[in-house]
C-alpha positions in Angstrom: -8.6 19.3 -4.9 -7.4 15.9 -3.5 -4.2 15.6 -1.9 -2.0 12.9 -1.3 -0.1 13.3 2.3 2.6 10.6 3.0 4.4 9.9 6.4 6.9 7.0 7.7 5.1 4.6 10.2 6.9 2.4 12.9 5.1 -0.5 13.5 5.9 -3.1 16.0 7.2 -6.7 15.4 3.6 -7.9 15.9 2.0 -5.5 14.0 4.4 -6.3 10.7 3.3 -10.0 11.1 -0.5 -8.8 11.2 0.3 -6.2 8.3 1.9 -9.0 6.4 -1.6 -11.0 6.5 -3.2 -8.2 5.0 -1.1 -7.6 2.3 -1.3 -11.7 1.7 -5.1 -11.6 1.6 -5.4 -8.5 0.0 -3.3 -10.2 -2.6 -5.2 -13.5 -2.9 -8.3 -11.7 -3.1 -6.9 -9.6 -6.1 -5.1 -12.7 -7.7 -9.0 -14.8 -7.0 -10.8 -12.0 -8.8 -8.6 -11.7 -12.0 -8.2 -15.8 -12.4 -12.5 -15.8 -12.2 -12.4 -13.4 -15.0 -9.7 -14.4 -17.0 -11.3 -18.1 -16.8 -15.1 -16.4 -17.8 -13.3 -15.0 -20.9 -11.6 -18.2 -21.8 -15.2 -20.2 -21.6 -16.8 -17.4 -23.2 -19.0 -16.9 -20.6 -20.2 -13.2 -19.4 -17.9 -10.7 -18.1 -18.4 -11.3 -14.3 -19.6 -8.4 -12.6 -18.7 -6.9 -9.3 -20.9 -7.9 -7.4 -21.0 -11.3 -8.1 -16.8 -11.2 -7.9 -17.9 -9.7 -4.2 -19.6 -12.7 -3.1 -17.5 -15.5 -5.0 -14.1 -14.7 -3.6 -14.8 -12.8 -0.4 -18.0 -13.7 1.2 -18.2 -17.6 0.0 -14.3 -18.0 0.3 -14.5 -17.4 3.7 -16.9 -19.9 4.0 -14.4 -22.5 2.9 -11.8 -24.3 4.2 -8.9 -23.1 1.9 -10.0 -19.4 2.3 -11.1 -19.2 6.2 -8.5 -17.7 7.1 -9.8 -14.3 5.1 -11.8 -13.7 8.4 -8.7 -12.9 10.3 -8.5 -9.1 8.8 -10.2 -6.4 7.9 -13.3 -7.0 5.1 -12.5 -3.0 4.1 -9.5 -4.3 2.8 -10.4 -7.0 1.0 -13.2 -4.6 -0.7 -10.7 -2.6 -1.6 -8.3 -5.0 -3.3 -11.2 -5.4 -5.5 -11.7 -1.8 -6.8 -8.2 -2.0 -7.5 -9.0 -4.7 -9.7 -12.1 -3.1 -11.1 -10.4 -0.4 -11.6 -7.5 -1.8 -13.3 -10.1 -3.4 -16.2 -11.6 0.1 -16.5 -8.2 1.4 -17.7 -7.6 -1.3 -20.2 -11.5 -1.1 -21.7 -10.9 2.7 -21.9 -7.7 2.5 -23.4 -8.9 0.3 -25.8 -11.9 1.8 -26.9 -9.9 5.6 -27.0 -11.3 7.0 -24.1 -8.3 6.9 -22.1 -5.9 9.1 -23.7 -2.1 8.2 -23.8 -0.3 5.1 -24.0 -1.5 2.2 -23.7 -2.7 0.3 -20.8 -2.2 -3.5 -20.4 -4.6 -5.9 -19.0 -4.2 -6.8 -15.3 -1.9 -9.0 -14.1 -1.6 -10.8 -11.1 0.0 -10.1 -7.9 3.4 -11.9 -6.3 4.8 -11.3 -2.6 7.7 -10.8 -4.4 6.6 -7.2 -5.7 8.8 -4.6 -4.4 5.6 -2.7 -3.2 2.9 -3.8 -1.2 -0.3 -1.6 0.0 -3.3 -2.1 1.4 -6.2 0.8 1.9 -8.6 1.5 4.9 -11.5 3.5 4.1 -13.8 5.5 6.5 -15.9 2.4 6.5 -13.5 0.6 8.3 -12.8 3.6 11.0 -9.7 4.0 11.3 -8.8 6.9 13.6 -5.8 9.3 14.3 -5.8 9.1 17.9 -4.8 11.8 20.1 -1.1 11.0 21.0 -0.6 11.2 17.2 -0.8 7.0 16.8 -2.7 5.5 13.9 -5.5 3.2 15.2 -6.4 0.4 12.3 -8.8 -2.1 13.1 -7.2 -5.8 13.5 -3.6 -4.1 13.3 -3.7 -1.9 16.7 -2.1 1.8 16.7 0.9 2.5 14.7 3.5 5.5 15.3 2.9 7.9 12.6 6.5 10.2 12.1 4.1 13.8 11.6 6.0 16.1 9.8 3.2 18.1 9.4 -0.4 18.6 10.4 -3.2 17.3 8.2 -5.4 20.6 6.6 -8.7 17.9 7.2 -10.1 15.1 7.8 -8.7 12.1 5.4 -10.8 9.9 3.5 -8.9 6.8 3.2 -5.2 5.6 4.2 -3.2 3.6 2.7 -0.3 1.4 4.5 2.5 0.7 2.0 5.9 -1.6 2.2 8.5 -0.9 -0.1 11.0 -2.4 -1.5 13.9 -1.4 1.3 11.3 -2.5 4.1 10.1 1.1 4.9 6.3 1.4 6.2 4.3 4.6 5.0 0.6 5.5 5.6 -0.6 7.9 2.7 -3.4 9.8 3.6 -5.6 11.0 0.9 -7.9 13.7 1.7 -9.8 17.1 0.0 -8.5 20.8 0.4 -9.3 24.1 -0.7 -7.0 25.8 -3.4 -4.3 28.3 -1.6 -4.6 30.9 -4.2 -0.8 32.9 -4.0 -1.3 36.9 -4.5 -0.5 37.6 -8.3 2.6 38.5 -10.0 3.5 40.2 -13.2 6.3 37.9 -14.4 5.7 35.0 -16.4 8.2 31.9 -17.4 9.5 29.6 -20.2 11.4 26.6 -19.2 13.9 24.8 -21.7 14.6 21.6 -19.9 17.8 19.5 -20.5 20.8 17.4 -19.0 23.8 19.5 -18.6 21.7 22.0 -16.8 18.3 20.5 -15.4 16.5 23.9 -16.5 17.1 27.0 -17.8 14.4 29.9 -17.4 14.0 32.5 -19.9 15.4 35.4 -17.8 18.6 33.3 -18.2 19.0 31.8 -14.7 20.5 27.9 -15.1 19.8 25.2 -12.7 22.5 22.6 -12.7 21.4 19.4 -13.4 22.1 17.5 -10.0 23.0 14.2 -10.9 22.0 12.5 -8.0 22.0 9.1 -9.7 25.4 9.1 -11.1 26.7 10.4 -7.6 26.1 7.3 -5.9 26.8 5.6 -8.8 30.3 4.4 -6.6 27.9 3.1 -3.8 25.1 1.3 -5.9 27.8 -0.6 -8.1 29.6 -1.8 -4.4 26.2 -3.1 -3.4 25.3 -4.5 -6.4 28.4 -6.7 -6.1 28.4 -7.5 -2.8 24.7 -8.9 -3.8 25.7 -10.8 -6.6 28.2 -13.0 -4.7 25.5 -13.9 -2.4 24.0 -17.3 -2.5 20.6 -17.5 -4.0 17.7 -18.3 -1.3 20.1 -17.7 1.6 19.5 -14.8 4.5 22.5 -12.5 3.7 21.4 -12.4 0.1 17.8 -10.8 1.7 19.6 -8.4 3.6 22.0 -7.1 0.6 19.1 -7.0 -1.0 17.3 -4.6 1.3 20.7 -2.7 1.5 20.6 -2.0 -2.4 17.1 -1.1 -2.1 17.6 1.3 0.3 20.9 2.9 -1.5 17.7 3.4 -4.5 15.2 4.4 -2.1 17.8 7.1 -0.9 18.6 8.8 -4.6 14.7 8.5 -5.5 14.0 10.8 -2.1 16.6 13.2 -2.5 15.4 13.3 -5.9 12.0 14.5 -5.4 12.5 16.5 -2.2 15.2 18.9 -4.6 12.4 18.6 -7.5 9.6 19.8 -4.9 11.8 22.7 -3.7 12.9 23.8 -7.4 9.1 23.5 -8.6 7.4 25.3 -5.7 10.2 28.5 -6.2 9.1 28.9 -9.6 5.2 28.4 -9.7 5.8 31.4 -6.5 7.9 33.2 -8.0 5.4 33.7 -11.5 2.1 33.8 -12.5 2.1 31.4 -15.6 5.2 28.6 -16.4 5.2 27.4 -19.6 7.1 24.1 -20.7 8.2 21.8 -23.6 6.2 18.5 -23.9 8.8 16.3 -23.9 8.5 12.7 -25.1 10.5 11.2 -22.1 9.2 7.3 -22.9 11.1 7.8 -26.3 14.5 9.3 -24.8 14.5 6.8 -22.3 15.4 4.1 -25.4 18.0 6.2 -26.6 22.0 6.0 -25.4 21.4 8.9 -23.4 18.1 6.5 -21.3 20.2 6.9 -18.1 20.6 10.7 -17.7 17.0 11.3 -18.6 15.8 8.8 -16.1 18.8 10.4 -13.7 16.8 14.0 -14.6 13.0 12.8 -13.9 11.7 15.6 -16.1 8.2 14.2 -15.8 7.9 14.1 -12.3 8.9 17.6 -12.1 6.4 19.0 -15.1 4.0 17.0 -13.1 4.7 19.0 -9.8 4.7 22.4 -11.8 0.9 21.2 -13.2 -0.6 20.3 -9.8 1.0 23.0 -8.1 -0.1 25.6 -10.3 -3.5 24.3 -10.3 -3.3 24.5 -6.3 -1.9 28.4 -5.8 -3.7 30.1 -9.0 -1.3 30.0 -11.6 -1.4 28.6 -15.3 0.3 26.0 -16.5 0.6 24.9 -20.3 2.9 23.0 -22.6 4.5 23.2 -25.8 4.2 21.1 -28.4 7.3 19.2 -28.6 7.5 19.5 -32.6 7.9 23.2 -32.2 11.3 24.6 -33.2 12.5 26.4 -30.2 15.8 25.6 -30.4 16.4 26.7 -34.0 14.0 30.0 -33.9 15.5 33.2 -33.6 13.9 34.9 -30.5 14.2 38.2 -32.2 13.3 37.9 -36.0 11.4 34.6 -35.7 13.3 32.6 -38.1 14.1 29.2 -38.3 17.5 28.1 -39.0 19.0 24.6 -40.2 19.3 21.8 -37.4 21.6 22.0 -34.8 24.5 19.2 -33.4 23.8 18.8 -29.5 27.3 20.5 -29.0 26.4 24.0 -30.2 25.6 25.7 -27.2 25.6 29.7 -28.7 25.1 30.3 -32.7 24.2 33.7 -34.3 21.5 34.5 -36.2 21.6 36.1 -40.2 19.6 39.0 -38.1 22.9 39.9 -36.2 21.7 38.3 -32.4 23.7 35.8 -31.0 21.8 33.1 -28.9 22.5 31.4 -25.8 20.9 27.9 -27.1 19.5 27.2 -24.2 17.7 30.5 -23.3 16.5 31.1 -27.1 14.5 27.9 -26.2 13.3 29.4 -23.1 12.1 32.4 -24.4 10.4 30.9 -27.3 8.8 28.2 -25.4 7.5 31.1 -23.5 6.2 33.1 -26.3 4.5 30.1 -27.7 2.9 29.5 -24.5 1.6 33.3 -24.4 0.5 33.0 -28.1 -1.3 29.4 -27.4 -3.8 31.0 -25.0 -4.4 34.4 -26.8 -5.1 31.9 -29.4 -8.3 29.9 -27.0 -9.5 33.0 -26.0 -9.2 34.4 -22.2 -6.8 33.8 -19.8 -8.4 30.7 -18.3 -7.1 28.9 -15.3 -6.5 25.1 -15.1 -8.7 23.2 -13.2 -8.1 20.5 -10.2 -5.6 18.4 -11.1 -4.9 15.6 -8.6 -1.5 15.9 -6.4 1.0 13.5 -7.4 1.7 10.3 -5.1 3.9 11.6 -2.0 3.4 15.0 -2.2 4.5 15.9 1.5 7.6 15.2 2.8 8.3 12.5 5.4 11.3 14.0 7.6 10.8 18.0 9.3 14.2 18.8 8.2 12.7 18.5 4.3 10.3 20.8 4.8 12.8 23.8 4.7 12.6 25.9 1.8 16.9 26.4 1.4 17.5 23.0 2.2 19.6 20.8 -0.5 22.3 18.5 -0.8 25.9 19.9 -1.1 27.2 21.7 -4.1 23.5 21.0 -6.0 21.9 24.7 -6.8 18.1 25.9 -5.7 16.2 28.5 -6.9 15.3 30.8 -4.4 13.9 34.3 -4.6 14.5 34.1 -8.7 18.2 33.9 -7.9 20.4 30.9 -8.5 22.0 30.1 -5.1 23.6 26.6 -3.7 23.1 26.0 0.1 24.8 23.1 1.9 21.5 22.7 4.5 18.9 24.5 6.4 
């Protein structure tokens, strides 16, 4: 399968000017290619193809006097900017025409230097190297310090250098590995996710939802001041900005390095996980939009999927119209609909019910049934990793590492750790 391996770069004060021409022309380029297109349609001339969007805006731009300074970096890059854009109009046609499953996608649009992320991507035509003193040699940008957290399984096939939004460098490596199939296990999972407790399990272990967004809630509403009384267009209102960026960068990290830990426990720790599809897009309109974003419940399932795909587990969800929380795990009947604050009720068949783990356990008996239903026990195929799927710091990669007071699962227990 492909994986995604991200790690923090350093580059010096002249390489940041010479990455900032890259991801201006990068830009330009993209911005060049969608106007041609957008102007094609509006004439109702034919789509323009991409080859002739090659030539227009790359090889005869450079020819010109408005464009000549397109020469100055890399042509991979520019190439690239490109299939972005081509890729971006295959989207749309497919989620027009049905092929492309899901919501739907919107046309490209163009580019700003005021996005909060810019990225640019190197190929193996433009042979870039990892040299031996662990630097990262790009052609017209010279050899950046790469923070290694860990060592790359192979060769990569393309990097990508990306600028956030607090002014953080990253290269992303993107390269194929083989599946790390875990020995099998007997026990098997239902997960009943939710906001009081992130996830309960059907053995009736509760995670505790951490929060992390509403813990530096104190912080982000400080900073968020302090920016507001700065003067528009003026430098300290760049740096607060940078500062705020960074206080979001920092809950978004801890974030995914506790999700990571939680998610790789679990797909060890059994042989199939079963979840509730949850419609996350439609509880993100309700009044309860900022603990569900604060939960990031689809980042997780996602982790579970590619994970399990990875280490030789099975992975499924349940459909999210299916009762679990009103079915009686023992008898199988449904009961009337439930207010949010009933955490226990009893059933007419004398069990009483945590809410919670009744969900659980039915999510994973539906799970169970689902695939008896299809036949054998089949296991999912590749599924991409998710974007950032290593850490970037060594001290992340420890398996009992999490913030203060904020349970991990560990070993199928429920323990809290205050650091490696």
């Amino acid at each position: 399968m492909q994986l995604r391996y991200q790690f923090r770069v350093y580059p010096t004060p002249d390489q940041q000017i010479e990455l900032a021409k890259a991801f201006g022309c990068a830009r330009v380029v993209f911005n060049d290619g969608l106007r041609l297109r957008q102007q094609a349609r509006e004439q109702g001339l034919a789509y323009v193809s991409d080859g002739e969007l090659s030539r227009r805006v790359i090889t005869e731009a450079k020819l010109t006097l408005q464009r000549s300074w397109l020469a100055e970096v890399s042509a991979v890059v520019l190439q690239q900017a490109l299939a972005d854009l081509n890729t971006a109009y295959r989207n749309f046609f497919h989620s027009l025409s049905g092929k492309r499953k899901g919501r739907k996608v919107a046309p490209p649009r163009f580019r700003s230097r005021k996005d909060n992320r810019q990225a640019i991507r190197f190929t193996k035509n433009a042979r870039f190297k990892i040299l031996d003193n662990g630097r990262l040699r790009l052609p017209k940008i010279g050899d950046l310090e790469v923070r290694w957290s860990r060592t790359l399984p192979s060769d990569p096939s393309s990097v990508t250098i990306i600028k956030d939004a607090a002014g953080r460098y990253f290269a992303s490596f993107v390269l194929q590995a083989t599946d790390e199939a875990l020995p099998p296990v007997e026990s098997e999972v239902g997960i009943d996710l939710g906001l009081t407790h992130f996830a309960v399990l059907c053995d009736g272990t509760k995670v505790a939802a951490p929060k992390f967004l509403r813990r530096a809630a104190r912080k982000l509403k400080r900073l968020q001041q302090a920016l507001s009384r700065k003067q528009r267009g003026s430098q300290n209102r760049r740096k607060a900005v940078i500062k705020v960026a960074r206080a979001h960068a920092r809950v978004a990290d801890t974030r995914r390095d506790w999700q990571h830990k939680l998610s790789t426990a679990i797909i060890r720790d059994n042989q199939a996980v079963y979840v509730e599809d949850l419609a996350v897009a439609g509880l993100g309109r309700t009044r309860l939009a900022r603990s569900v974003h604060d939960a990031g419940w689809a980042g997780f399932t996602s982790m579970l999927e590619y994970k399990a795909a990875r280490y030789g587990r099975t992975f499924a969800r349940v459909d999210r119209f299916f009762p679990s929380t009103r079915m009686c795990s023992d008898c199988g009947r449904i009961n009337e609909k439930m207010a949010l604050d009933v955490r226990a009720w009893d059933c007419s068949c004398g069990s009483h019910h945590d809410r919670d783990v009744n969900a659980a356990k039915n999510i994973r008996a539906a799970g169970q049934a689902d695939l008896n239903d299809r036949g054998a026990h089949v296991r999912p195929g590749p599924v991409p990793a998710m974007c950032r799927e290593a850490v970037t710091h060594p001290n992340a990669a420890c398996s009992t590492r999490s913030v203060e007071g904020i349970s991990v699962l560990q070993d199928g227990e429920d323990v809290k750790t205050t650091g490696c």
